[in-house]
C-alpha positions as CSV (number, residue, x, y, z in Angstrom):
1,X,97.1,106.4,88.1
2,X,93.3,107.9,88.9
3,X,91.3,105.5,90.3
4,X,87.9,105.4,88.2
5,X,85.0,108.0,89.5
6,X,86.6,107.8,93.0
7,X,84.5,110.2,95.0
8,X,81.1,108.3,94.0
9,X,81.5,106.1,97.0
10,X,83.2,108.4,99.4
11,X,82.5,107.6,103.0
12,X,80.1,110.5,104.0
13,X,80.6,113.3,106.6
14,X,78.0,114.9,108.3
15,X,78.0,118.4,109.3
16,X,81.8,119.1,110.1
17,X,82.7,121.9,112.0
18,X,85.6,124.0,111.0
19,X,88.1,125.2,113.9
20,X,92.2,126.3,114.6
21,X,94.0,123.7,116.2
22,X,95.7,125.0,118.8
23,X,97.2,121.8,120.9
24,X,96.9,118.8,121.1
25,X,98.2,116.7,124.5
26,X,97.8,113.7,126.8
27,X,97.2,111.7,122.9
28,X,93.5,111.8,122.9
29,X,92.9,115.1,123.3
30,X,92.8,118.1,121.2
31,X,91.8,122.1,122.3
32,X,90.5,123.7,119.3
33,X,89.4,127.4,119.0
34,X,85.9,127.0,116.5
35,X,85.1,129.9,114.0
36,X,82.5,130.9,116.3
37,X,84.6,131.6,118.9
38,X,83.9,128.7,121.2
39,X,87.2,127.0,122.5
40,X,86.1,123.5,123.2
41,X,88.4,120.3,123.9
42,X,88.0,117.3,121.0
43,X,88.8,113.9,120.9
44,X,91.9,113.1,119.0
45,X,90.9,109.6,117.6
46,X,94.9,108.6,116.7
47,X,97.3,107.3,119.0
48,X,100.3,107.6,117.0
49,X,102.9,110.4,117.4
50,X,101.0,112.3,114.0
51,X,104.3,114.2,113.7
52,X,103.7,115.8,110.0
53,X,99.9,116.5,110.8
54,X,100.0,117.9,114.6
55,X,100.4,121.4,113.4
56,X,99.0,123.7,115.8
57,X,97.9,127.1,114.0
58,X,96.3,124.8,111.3
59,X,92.5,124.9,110.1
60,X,90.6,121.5,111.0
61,X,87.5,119.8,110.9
62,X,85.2,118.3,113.7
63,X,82.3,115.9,114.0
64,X,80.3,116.6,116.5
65,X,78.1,114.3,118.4
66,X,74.8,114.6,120.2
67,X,75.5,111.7,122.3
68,X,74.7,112.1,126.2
69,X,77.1,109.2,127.2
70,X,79.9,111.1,125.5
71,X,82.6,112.5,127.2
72,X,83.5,114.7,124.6
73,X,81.0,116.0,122.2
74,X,83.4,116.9,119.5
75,X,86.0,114.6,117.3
76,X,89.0,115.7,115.2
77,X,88.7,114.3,111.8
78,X,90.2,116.6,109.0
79,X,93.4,119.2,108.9
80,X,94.4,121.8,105.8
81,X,98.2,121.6,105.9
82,X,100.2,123.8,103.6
83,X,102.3,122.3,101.0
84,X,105.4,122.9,99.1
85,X,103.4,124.6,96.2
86,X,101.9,127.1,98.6
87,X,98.5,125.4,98.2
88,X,97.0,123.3,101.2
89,X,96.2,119.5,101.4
90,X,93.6,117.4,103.9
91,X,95.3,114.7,105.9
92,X,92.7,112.6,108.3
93,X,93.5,111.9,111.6
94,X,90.9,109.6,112.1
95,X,93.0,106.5,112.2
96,X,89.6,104.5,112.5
97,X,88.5,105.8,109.2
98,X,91.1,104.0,107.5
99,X,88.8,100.1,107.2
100,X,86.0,101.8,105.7
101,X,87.4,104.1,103.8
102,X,89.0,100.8,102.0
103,X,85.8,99.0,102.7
104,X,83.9,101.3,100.8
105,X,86.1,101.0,97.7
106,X,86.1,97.2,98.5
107,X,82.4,97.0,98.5
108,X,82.2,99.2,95.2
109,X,84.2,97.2,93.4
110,X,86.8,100.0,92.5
111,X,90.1,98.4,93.6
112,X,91.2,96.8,90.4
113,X,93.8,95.1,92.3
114,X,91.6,93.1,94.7
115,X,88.5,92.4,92.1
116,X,86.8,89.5,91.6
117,X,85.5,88.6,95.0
118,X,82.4,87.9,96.2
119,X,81.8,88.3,99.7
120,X,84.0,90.1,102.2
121,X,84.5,89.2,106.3
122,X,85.9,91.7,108.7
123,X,88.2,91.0,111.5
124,X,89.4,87.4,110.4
125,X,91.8,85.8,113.0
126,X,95.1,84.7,111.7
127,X,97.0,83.1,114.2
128,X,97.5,85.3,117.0
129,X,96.4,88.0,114.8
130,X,93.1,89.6,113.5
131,X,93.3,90.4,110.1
132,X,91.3,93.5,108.9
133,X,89.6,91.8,106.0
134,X,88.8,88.5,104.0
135,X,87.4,88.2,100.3
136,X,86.3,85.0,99.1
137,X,84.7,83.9,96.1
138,X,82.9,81.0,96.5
139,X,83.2,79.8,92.8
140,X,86.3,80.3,92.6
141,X,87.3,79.1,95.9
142,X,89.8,82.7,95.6
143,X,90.9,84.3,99.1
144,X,92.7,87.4,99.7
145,X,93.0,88.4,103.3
146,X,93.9,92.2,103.8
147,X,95.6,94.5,106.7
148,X,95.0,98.0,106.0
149,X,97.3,101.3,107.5
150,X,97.0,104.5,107.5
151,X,99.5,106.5,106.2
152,X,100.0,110.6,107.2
153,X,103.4,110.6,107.6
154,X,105.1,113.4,104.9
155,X,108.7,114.2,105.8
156,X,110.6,117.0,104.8
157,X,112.3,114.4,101.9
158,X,108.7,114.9,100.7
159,X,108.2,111.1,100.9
160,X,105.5,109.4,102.5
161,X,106.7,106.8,105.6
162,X,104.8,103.9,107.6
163,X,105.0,103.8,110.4
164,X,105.2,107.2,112.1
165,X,106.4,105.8,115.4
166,X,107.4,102.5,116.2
167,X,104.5,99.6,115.3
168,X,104.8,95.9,117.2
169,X,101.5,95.8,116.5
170,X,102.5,96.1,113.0
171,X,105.1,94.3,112.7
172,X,102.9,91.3,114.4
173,X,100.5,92.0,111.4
174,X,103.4,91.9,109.0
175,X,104.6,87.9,110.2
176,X,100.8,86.9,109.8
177,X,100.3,88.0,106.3
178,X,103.9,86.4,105.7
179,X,102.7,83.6,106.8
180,X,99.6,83.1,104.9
181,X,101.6,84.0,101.8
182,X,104.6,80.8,102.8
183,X,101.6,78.8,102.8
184,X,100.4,79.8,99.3
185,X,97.5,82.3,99.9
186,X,96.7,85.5,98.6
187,X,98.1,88.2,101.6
188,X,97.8,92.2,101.1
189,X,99.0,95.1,103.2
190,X,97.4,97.9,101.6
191,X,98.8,101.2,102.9
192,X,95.7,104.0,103.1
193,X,97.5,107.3,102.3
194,X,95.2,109.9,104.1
195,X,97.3,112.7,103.1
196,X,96.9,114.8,99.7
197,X,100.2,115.6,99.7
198,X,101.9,112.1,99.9
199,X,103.0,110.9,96.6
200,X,104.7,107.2,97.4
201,X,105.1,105.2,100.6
202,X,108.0,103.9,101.9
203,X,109.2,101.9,105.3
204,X,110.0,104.6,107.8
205,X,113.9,102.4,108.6
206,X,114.6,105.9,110.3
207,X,111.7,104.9,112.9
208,X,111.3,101.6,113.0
209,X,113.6,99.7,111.5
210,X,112.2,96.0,112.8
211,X,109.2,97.2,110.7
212,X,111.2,98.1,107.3
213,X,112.9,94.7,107.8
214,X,110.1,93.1,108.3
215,X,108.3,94.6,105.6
216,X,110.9,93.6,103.2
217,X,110.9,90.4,103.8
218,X,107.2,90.1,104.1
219,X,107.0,91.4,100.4
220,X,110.3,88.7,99.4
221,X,107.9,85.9,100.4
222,X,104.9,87.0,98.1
223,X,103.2,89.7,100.5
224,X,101.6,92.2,97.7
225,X,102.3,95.8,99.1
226,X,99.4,98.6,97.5
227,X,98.9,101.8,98.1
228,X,96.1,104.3,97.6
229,X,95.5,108.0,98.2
230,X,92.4,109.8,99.3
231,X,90.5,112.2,98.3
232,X,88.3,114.6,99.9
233,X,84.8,115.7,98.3
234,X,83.1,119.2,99.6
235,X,79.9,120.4,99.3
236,X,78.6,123.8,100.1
237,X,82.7,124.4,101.3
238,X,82.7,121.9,104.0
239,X,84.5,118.2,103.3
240,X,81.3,116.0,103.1
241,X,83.2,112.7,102.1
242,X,86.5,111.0,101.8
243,X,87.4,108.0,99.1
244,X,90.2,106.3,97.3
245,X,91.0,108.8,94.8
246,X,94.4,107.4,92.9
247,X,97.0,104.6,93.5
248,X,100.3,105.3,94.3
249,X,104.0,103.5,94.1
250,X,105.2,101.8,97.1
251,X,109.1,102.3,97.4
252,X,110.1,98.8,98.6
């Protein structure tokens, strides 16, 4: 199912730079050869093992920065993966992209599934846990408190898997939102699929089992499990925005 008029609130781009990958090493770094020739060294904002989206050889994207303070002046955002059908897909590596991507479809009001809300908190502790997000709706007295991941994971099933490597972190997330739900609040895990070519998300058991587990029972104790798929939109052929483009089954 489409989401409606999804790339009207895209998060922006500005000026991306395309490039070849042609490693990426030591996790936050990235060499990429640019069209122009220049081989320059870009920060690889993801600190997960990316295995279905490290593909050396493939086209990708870069912000750059005219920051002084910055280390690196260039940041990995975008790659053009090939696909079964011979066509490519974008996948962002960005895994800081993720909350606003959501946040912009939050703020829009575009997520049927989380509507009627009328104010929304970031980073809301939980425990020993921050949550990503809070909505509230003060006439209601409604809450819905929100952890968002990003999904890039494809394997060669074809299936789309969180997490690509194993998650404490995310498991820890998973036992908060359980918790909130055992004491009769609204708790989300919504799964940002930044991959064109993912279709439905399921627990990666074959990487992290103590997450699928934990994901199962989460969702047996009222834990609502969404998904959404991005979307990239281009302008003058460069990606000038990404957005929640369609919603997609979650294979519990």
């Amino acid at each position: 199912m489409s989401l409606t008029s999804p790339l009207r609130c895209a998060l922006p781009y500005k000026a991306l730079v395309p490039g070849i990958l042609l490693r990426r090493y030591k996790r936050f770094l990235a060499d990429i050869l640019l069209d122009d020739g220049r081989e320059v060294v870009a920060h690889c904002p993801n600190t997960g093992s990316m295995k279905s989206v490290n593909v050396p050889g493939c086209r990708v994207w870069l912000s750059p920065s005219d920051n002084p303070k910055r280390r690196l002046a260039w940041t990995w955002e975008l790659i053009e993966l090939p696909d079964e059908s011979g066509k490519t897909v974008m996948a962002s590596i960005h895994t800081g992209r993720a909350n606003r991507i959501v946040e912009t479809a939050l703020e829009a009001r575009r997520l049927d599934a989380l509507a009627g809300y009328s104010h929304l908190r970031r980073e809301v502790k939980v425990g020993e846990s921050r949550l990503d997000f809070l909505l509230e709706d003060e006439a209601s007295g409604r809450r819905a408190f929100i952890e968002v991941k990003q999904v890039t994971l494809k394997e060669d099933d074809g299936h789309g898997y969180f997490p690509a490597s194993v998650s404490t972190r995310g498991l820890k997330h998973l036992q908060a939102l359980e918790a909130l739900a055992r004491e009769g609040e609204r708790a989300v895990l919504v799964f940002c699929v930044a991959h064109e070519g993912i279709a439905d998300v399921g627990p990666a058991t074959h990487i992290d089992p103590a997450y699928a587990a934990g994901l199962h029972s989460a969702a047996a104790q009222g834990v609502e499990v969404l998904a959404y798929g991005v979307g990239i939109e281009w302008k003058d052929g460069a990606p000038s925005g990404i957005a929640l483009e369609r919603s997609l089954p979650v294979r519990l």
